[in-house]
N, C-alpha and C positions, 0 to 999 in steps of 0.2 A: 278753635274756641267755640264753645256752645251759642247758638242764640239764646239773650236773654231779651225779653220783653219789656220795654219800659224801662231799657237799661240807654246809658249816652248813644252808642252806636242806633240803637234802633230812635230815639227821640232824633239825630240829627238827620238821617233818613225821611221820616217826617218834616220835620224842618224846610229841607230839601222841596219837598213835596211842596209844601205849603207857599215856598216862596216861589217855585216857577209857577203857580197859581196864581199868584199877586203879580210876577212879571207881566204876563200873559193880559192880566185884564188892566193892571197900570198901563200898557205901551200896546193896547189892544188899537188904539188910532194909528198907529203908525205900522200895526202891524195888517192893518189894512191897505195901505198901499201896493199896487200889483207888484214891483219889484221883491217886496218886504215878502207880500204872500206867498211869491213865486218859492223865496229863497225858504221861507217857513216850510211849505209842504215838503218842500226837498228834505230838507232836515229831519221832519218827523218818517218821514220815511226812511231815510237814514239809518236814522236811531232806532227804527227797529227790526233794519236788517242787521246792523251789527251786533244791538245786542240777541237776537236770536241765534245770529251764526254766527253769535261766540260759540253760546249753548250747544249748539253743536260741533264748534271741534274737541268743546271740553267730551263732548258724549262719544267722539273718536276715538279721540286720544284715550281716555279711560276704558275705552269698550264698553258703556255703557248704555248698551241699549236692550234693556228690561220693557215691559208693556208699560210703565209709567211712562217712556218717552213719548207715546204717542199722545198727538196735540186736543185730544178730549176735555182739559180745565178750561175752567172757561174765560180766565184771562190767557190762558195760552190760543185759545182765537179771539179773543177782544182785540189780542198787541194789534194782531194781522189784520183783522176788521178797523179796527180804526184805523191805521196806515192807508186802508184801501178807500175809507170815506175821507179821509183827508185830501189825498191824492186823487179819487173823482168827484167830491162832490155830491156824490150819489146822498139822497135824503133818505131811502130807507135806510143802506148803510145806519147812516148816521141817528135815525130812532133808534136802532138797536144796541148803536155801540155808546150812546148817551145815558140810556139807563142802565144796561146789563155791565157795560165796560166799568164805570164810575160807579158803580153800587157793587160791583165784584171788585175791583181793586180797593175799594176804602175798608170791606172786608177786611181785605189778603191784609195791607196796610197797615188798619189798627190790632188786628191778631193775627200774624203772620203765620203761618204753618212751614217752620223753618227750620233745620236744625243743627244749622252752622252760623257764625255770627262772624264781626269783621277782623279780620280784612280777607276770606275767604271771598271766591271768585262766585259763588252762590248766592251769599251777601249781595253783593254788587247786582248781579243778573236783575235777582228777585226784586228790589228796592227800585232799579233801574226799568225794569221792562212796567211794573204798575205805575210808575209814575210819568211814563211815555203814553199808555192808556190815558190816563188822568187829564194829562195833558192837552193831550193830541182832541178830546172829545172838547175843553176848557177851550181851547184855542177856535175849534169852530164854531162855540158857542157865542163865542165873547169877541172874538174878532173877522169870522167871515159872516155870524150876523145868523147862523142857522140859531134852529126854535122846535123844541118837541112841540106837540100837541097831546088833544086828550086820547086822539085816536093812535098815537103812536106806544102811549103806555099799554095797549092791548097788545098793539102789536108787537110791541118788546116783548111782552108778558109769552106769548105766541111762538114766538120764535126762541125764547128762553128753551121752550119745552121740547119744543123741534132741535136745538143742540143739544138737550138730555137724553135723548134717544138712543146715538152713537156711546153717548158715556155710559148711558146703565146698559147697553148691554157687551159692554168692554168689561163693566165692573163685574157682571152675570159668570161672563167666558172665563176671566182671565186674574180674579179677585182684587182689581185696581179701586181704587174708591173716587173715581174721576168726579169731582163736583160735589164730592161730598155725600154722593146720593147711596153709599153701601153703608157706610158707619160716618158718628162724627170723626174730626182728627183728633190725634192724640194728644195734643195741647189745648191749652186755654181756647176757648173760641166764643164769639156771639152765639152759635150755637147750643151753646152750655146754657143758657134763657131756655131752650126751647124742651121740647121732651123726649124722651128714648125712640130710636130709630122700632119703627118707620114713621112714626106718627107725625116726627119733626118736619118729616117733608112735606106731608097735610099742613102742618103751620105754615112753614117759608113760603107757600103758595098767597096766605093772606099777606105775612110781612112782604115777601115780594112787590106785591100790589100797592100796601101801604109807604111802601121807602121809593117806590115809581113816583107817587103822588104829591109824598113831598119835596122830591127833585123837583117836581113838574113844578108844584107850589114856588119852592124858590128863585125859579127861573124867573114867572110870574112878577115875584116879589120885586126882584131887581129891578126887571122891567120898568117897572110902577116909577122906582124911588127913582131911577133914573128918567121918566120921561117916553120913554120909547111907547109908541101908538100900540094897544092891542093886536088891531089888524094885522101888525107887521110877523105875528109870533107862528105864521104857518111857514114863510120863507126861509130861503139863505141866501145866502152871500153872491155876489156875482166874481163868478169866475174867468 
């Protein structure tokens, strides 16, 4: 069956999405407890070994291995970067896979570049490994207590560009459109705001920066309504 957009399957997808997000920050007190965290980071780690290596027995099994496979998108290293900030802790990790990861999957998310819908094993992957991203950044945010800063949106910004490097010139070599950066996709996309290739990627440079700022903003905002000291927003969590 085709992906349709905006159709039941893809709203309960979102759904989905939405509600391990409220999980996450409703039971964010108790998912601070070292037992809880212990068994949390396991999980998210988990979850994205299996779903990655489904992905690849399905790319076995079908002998599907084209230069699309290669791990150049940029939630296809977000899954494994956040995994890896979760499970260490590490704070740069975590600047980059805060904005780039959650601003690349809400993307993928609200216009998915799909083109199989449910109950297809693609479906599943796709819906499943963005929302372990999503997740996985929500969960350190909200319950082990880490915090971008202003200095971390550059840095995101920074290392955005530094993983564009390997994709354009996979897209140069081998005509993959890794990150979007050769042509838009063939579907609906945010994109489609912006203007004809190449120029659009001069814009995503500003939007980039602007949708960093109002992540940043929001975190902030929480902060506030909730209480929490300014000071505390360069930290994380004790591990």
């Amino acid at each position: 069956m085709a992906f349709e957009a905006y159709s039941l399957a893809h709203l309960a997808a979102l759904a989905a999405v939405a509600a391990s997000i409220a999980a996450i920050i409703g039971f964010r007190g108790r998912l601070r407890t070292p037992k809880v965290k212990r068994t949390a980071r396991a999980a998210f780690v988990a979850a994205v070994v299996v779903c990655e290596g489904a992905m690849l027995v399905r790319r076995a099994w079908t002998n599907d291995w084209g230069f699309e496979a290669l791990p150049f998108e940029l939630c296809s290293l977000m899954i494994w970067l956040s995994a890896a900030a979760v499970w260490t802790g590490n704070k740069r990790l975590y600047e980059l896979t805060f904005f780039l990861g959650i601003l690349g999957a809400a993307q993928a998310l609200l216009t998915p570049d799909l083109n199989v819908g449910f109950p297809d094993f693609l479906y599943f992957h796709f819906f499943f490994g963005h929302l372990v991203i999503v997740a996985a950044n929500v969960y350190m945010t909200a319950a082990e207590g880490y915090r971008p800063t202003r200095g971390s949106i550059w840095r995101a910004w920074i290392g955005l560009h530094a993983l564009a490097i390997p994709a354009a010139i996979a897209d140069r070599l081998w005509g993959t459109n890794f990150m979007f950066l050769a042509r838009k996709p063939p579907g609906a996309s945010l994109l489609d705001l912006l203007g004809p290739w190449p120029w659009y990627l001069l814009q995503l440079e500003v939007v980039a920066v602007a949708l960093m700022l109002l992540l940043y903003g929001a975190v902030l905002l929480a902060d506030r309504l909730h209480g929490r000291h300014a000071g505390s927003l360069q930290g994380g969590g004790q591990r």
